[in-house]
N, C-alpha and C positions, 0 to 999 in steps of 0.2 A: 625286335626279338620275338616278334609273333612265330616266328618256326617251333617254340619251347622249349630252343636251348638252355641248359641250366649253366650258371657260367658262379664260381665261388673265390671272393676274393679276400683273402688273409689280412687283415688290417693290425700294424703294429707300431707304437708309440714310436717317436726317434729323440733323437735330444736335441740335433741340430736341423733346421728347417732345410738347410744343402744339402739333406739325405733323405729328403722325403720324395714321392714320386708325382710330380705334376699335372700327368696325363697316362691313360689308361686305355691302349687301343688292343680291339678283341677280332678277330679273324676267321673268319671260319664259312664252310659251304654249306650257304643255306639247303643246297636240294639236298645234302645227305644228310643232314641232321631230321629233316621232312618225312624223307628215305626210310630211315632210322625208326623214327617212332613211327611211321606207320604199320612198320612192319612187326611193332613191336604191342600193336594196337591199342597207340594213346592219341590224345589229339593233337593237331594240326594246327597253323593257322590261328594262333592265342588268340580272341583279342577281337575276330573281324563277325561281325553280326548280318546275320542274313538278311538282304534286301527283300523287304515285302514291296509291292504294288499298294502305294496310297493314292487314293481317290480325287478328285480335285476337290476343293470345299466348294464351289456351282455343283458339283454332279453330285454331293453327298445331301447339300440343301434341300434340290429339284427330289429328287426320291423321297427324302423326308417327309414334304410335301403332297406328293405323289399320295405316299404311303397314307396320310391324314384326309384327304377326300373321302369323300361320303359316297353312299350305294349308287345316286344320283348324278355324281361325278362333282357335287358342290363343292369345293378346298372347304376345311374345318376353319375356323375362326383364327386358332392359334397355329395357322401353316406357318413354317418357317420360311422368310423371304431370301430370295438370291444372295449368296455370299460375297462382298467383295472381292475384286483379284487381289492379291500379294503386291504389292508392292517393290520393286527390284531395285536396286543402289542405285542413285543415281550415273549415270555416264559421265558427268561430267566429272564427278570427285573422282572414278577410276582416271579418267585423261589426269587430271591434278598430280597423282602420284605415279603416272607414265613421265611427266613434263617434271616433276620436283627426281626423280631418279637420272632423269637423263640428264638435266643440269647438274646434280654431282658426279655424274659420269666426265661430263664435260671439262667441270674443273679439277678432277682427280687426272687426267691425262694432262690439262695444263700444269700441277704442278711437279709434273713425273719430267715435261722439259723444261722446266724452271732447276729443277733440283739435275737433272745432267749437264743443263747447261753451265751451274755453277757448282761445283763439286767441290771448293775450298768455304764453302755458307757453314759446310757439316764440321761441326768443331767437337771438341768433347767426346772423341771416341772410347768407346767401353776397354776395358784391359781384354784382349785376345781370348774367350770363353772355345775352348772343344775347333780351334780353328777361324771363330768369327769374332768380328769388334762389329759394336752399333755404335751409328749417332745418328740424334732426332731434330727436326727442327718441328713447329707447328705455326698454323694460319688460320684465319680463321673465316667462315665461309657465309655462316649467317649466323642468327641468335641461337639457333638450336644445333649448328652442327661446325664441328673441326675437322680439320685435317690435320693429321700425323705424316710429315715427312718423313722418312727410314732409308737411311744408307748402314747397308750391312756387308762390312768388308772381307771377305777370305784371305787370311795371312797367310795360306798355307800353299805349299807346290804343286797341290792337287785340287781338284774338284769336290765341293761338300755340298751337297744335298739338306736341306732345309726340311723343316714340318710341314703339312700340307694345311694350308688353314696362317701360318704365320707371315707376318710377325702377330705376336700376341699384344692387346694392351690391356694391363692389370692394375687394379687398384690396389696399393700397398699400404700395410696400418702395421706403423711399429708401437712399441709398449716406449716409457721415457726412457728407456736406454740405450734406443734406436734398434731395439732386434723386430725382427718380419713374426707380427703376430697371427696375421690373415690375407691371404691373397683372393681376389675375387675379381674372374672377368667383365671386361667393358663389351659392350654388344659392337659388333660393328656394322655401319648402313651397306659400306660399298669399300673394295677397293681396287686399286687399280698397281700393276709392276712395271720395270722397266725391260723384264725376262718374261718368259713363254714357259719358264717350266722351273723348278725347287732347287736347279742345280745351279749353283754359283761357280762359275768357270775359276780355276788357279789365279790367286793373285787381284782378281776382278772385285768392283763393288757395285750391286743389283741396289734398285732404288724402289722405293715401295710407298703410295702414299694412301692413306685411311680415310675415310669418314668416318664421323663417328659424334653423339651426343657428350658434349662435354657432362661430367659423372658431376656432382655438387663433393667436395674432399671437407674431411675434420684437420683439426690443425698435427696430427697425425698419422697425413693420409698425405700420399705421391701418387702420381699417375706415373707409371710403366711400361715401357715398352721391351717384349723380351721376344726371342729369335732361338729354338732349339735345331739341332744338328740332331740328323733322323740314326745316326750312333751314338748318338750323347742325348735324348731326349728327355732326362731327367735334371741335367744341368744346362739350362740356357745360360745365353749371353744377355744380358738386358742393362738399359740405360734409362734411368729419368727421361721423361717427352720435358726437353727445351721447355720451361717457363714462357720464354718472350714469344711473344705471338707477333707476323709479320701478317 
């Protein structure tokens, strides 16, 4: 939002959490909003601070030095000696998470033909939400990371278009009466689909599988996986992620 568009959004109580608005996407061309205020002579560009020219810490020592020598050309007692270099990450810890990225690339495609190849695994599908049913299986891949199996089926005679970014996974915290007190996203590492694009063809079920850090839950806490329709993005379809880990 560095262009400084001003964007104002109405915030109002609900009673039921099914009318509350989950996602909040804003639209707009940056050059004319740019366009706009400039013309309007404000600034530009929020945010981005000017690149000055810093010195290397050798060339600012050597001068310092420089500068402290005597008529004679003798260095002062208290010259400042040569800086060391900087130090730069090591190469090998980059290859590390080159080599740990590619092997959950690797098994997020194995188990995208795991799950087409057995499409009766997926049991417990969601009630039909806006056109789509989900069901999840999960696996798990090392100590720090799972996978989210996702078959999301189109009941409908047409073609439905998905969220860009989904399926979602949520952590859900009900109160003891089981109502939805707080939802809050899971990060995801990687993932991987069985489609090329958000459109799920008539009739068809797209398969989708996550990485992701299993979340630590309270005994009031679900893990969630939910799926919006880009005409219904206020009410997703969503299902519990499968307990059973294979």
């Amino acid at each position: 939002m560095r262009s400084g568009l001003n964007v104002i959004l109405w915030i109002y109580p609900v009673k039921f959490v099914t009318q509350q608005t989950h996602r909040c996407v804003i639209s707009y061309d940056r050059v004319e909003i740019v366009a706009a205020r400039s013309a309007a002579g404000l600034a530009v560009n929020l945010g981005e601070e000017k690149e000055t020219e810093a010195l290397p810490l050798r060339s600012i020592s050597v001068a310092a030095a420089q500068a402290a020598q005597g008529a004679e050309g003798q260095p002062a007692p208290d010259a400042l000696p040569a800086a060391a270099p900087i130090s730069k990450p090591a190469e090998n810890e980059q290859q590390e998470e080159k080599v740990d990225a590619g092997s959950i690339g690797e098994a997020l495609k194995k188990a995208i033909e795991d799950a087409m190849a057995d499409p009766k695994s997926f049991k417990n599908w969601s009630p039909p939400t806006h056109g789509l049913s989900v069901s999840t299986r999960a696996r798990e891949l090392d100590e720090q990371t799972r996978i989210a199996l996702v078959a999301v089926k189109n009941v409908e005679d047409i073609p439905l278009q998905i969220l860009p970014g989904h399926p979602d996974l949520i952590v859900e915290t009900v109160n003891e009466k089981g109502k939805t007190i707080q939802l809050e996203n899971v990060k995801k590492r990687l993932q991987e689909a069985s489609a090329k694009s958000n459109v799920i063809p008539a009739r068809a079920t797209v398969y989708y599988a996550v990485a992701f850090a299993p979340p630590i839950l309270g005994k009031r806490q679900r893990l969630r996986v939910t799926v919006g329709q880009r005409n219904a993005a206020d009410d997703p379809a969503g299902v519990s992620l499968t307990a059973r880990v294979k």
